[in-house]
C-alpha angles and dihedrals in degrees: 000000000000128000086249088059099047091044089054086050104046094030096226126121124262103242079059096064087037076058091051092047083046094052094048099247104120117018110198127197125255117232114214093267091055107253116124118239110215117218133224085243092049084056109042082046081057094048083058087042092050090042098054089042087059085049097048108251112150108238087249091067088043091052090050094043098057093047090055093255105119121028120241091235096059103041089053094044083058090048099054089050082049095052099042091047090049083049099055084052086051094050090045092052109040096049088054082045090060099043088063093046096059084061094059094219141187118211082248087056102037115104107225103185093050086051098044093048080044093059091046091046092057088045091053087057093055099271127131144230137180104298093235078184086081089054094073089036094053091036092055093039088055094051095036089053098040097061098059100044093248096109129099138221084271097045094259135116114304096196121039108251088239084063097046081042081054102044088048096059102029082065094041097053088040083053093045091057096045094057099048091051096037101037118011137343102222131114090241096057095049087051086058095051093047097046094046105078097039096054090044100056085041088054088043092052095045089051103030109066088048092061091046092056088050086052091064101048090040116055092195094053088048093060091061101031101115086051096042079052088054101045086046086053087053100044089042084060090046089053095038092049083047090057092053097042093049092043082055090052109047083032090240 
């Protein structure tokens, strides 16, 4: 069926079921003339899709949990300890909220401090209120992610940490190789080799997001941000080699 027909059954946009493509979790066929044709079973996976979203459940659950990754169970038993959790913040939150309705306040005539000690009182007797603490966490992951294209449409990790494990030492090891058979066949060599990229990308990251967060205080630094990464990834191989080189030499 076509993606007009699977919007008018599931009654979700089409750039929402594009996302979910995007996102790997259907995967519909091409026709020769380049449309996708969408399955029974494509549809009945995005009612299940659609299901777990309205529960609350990030994409990236939802991804583990159709490839057999994650149980449902457990994936469900999380959610309910999220989303109590998320209600105790809401009744915190709205009760305060009604208090200071009853008022009938302006932001000029709201007392801000009575308020504010108010809110602590009621902490201090068990209730709860929106953690503020997650805005700056969440704030700093999605940046962080972001700049290195590992973030998705909701701020989290694109790729699953096992595959970027993988990635890692699948290079290291080719590099390794490389190096023993290229340039020299010694242990020593082939250390080198492995131990290269992941140091690298480790020294990139730690210097990196630092000059990304400069960039966006500093226009001019903006401006030459992508070439002051490069130069950083050059100069983070130079000082890597050096280590190694210098561990060789004192026999560390």
């Amino acid at each position: 069926m076509t993606i007009k027909e699977v919007e008018e059954i599931l009654g979700i946009p089409r750039a929402s079921i594009r996302f979910y493509e995007k996102e790997r979790l259907i995967n519909p066929k091409r026709e020769g003339n380049g449309y996708r044709e969408y399955s029974e079973q494509d549809v009945a996976t995005l009612k299940k899709v659609v299901l777990f979203r309205k529960l609350g459940l990030p994409v990236s659950d939802i991804e583990d949990i159709l490839d057999g990754s994650l149980p449902l169970t457990d994936a469900l038993t999380a959610n309910v300890k999220k989303l109590e959790g998320q209600l105790a913040e809401l009744n915190g939150a709205i009760e305060m909220s009604r208090t200071i309705l009853k008022a009938q306040p302006d932001i000029d005539t709201l007392d801000g401090e009575f308020y504010f000690e108010e809110v602590e009182r009621e902490e201090a007797r068990g209730s709860r209120f929106m953690d503020i603490a997650k805005d700056m966490v969440g704030y700093q992951k999605s940046v962080f992610l972001d700049y290195y294209g590992l973030s998705d449409a909701e701020g989290g990790l694109r790729v699953k940490p096992l595959e970027v494990i993988i990635v890692v030492i699948g290079f290291s090891l080719i590099w390794g190789v490389t190096r023993w058979l290229v340039i020299e066949k010694s242990l020593y060599s082939f250390m080198i080799g492995v131990f290269t990229p992941p140091l690298t990308v480790l020294t990139l990251f730690i210097v990196g997001y630092p000059i990304h967060c400069l960039a966006k205080k500093h226009p001019k630094l903006k401006k030459h941000e992508k070439a002051t990464g490069l130069v950083v990834l050059i100069i983070a191989i130079f000082l890597v080699l050096v280590l190694l080189d210098m561990c060789n030499r004192f026999g560390w």
